[in-house]
C-alpha positions as CSV (number, residue, x, y, z in Angstrom):
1,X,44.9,-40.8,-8.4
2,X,43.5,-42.3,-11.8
3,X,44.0,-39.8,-14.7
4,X,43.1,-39.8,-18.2
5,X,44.2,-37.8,-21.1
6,X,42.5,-37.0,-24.1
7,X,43.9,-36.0,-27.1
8,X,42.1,-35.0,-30.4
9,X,42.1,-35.0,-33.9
10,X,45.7,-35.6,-35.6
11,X,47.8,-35.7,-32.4
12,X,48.8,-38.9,-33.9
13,X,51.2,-37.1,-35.8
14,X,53.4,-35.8,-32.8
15,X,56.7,-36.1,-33.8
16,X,56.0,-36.1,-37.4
17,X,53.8,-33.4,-37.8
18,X,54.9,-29.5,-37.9
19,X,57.8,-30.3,-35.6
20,X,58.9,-26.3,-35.7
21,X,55.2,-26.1,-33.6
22,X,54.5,-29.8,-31.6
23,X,58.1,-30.6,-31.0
24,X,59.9,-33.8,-32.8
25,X,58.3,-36.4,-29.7
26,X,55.6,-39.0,-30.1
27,X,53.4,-38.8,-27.3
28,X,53.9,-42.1,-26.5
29,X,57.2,-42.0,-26.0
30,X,56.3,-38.7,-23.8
31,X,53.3,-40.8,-22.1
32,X,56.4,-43.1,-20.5
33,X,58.0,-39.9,-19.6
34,X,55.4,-38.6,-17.2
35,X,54.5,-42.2,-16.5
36,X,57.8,-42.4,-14.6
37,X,57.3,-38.6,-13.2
38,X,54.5,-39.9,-11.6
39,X,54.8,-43.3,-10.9
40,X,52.2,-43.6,-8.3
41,X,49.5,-42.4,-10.5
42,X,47.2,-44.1,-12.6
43,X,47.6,-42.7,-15.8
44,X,45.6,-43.7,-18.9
45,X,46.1,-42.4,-22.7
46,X,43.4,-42.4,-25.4
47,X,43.5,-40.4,-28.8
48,X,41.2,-40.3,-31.0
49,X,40.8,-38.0,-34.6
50,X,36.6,-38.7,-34.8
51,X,34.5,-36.2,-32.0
52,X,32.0,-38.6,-30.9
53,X,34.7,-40.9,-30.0
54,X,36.2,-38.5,-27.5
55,X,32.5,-38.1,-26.2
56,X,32.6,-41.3,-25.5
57,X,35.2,-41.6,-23.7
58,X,34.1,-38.4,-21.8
59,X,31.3,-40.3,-20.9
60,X,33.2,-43.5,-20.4
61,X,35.9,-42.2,-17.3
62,X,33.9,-38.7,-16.2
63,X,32.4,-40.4,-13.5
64,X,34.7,-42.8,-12.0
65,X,38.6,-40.8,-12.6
66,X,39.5,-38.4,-10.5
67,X,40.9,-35.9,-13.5
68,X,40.9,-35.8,-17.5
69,X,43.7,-33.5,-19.1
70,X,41.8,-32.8,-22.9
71,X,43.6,-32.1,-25.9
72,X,40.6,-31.3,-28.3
73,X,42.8,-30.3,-31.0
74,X,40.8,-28.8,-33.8
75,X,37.6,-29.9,-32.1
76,X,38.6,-27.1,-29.2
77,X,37.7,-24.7,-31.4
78,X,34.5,-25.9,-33.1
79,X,33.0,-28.5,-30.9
80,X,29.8,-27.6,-28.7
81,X,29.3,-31.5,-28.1
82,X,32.3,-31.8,-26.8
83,X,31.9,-29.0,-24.2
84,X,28.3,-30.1,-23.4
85,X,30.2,-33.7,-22.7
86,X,32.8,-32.1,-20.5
87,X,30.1,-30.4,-18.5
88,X,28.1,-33.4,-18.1
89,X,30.3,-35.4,-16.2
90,X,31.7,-34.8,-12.4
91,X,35.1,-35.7,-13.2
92,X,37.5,-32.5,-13.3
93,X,38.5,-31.6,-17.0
94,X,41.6,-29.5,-18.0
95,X,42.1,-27.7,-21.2
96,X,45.8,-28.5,-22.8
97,X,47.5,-27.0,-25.7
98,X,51.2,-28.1,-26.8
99,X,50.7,-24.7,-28.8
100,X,50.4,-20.8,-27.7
101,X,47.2,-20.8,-29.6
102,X,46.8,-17.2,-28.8
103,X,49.9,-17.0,-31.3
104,X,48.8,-18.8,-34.0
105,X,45.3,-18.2,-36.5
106,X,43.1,-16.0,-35.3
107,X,40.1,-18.9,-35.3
108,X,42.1,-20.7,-33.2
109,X,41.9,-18.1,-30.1
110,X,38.6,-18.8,-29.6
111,X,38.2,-22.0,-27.1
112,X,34.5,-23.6,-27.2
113,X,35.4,-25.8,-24.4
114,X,36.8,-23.9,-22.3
115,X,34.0,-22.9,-20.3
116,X,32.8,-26.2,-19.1
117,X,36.9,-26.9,-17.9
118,X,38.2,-25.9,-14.5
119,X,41.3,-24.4,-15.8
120,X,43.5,-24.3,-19.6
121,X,47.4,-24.8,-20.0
122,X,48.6,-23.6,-23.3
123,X,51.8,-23.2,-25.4
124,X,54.6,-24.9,-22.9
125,X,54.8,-27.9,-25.5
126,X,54.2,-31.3,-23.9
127,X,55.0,-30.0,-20.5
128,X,51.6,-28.7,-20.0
129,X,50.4,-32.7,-19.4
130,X,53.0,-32.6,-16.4
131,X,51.8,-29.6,-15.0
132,X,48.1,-30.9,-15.2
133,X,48.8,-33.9,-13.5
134,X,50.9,-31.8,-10.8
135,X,47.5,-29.1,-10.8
136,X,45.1,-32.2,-9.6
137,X,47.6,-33.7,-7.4
């Protein structure tokens, strides 16, 4: 199965940023993690902090992968291209959250893409990506 996950705007900063909320691990240093959980799965990473970029690479994998886990970060919340880019393509997209973000700003319960995605993990920290994968599988 080739996979790709998307992450968003300042996801970067795992590890370094708000570690009480995103945990104290880079996601590369997760992406060899599930790499090895999965070993005989095609997984590809791609982050990006600028929207049309992630449209792009929407664009770019949804009709040849067989699955895209997205982190849209900020853009989850705001982004109508986005969602019009997820429900574009024919390749399966998941929502994923490290956070609850049912728990945290109000704005943030309110998930633009969600609609165009065939299902949403949220708030089990990086173990939602593992879960994805093991959803598709």
């Amino acid at each position: 199965m080739k996979i790709q996950i998307i992450n968003g705007p300042n996801l970067n900063l795992l590890g370094k940023r708000e570690p009480e909320v995103y945990g104290s691990t880079s996601f590369e240093d997760y992406l060899e993690d599930l790499k090895s959980q999965f070993p005989e799965h095609d997984i590809h990473y791609y982050q990006s902090n600028v929207e049309g970029e992630l449209i792009n690479k929407i664009h770019e994998v949804g009709f040849s992968y067989d699955a895209i886990l997205l982190n849209a970060g900020g853009f989850t919340h705001t982004s109508v291209a986005i969602s019009d880019a997820i429900a574009g393509v024919t390749t399966p997209t998941l929502e994923v959250h490290i956070s609850n973000i049912y728990k945290r700003e109000e704005f943030r319960h309110k998930s633009i893409i969600s609609k165009s995605c065939v299902g949403m993990i949220s708030g089990l920290g990086l173990k939602g990506y593992a879960l994805g994968i093991q959803y598709f599988l």
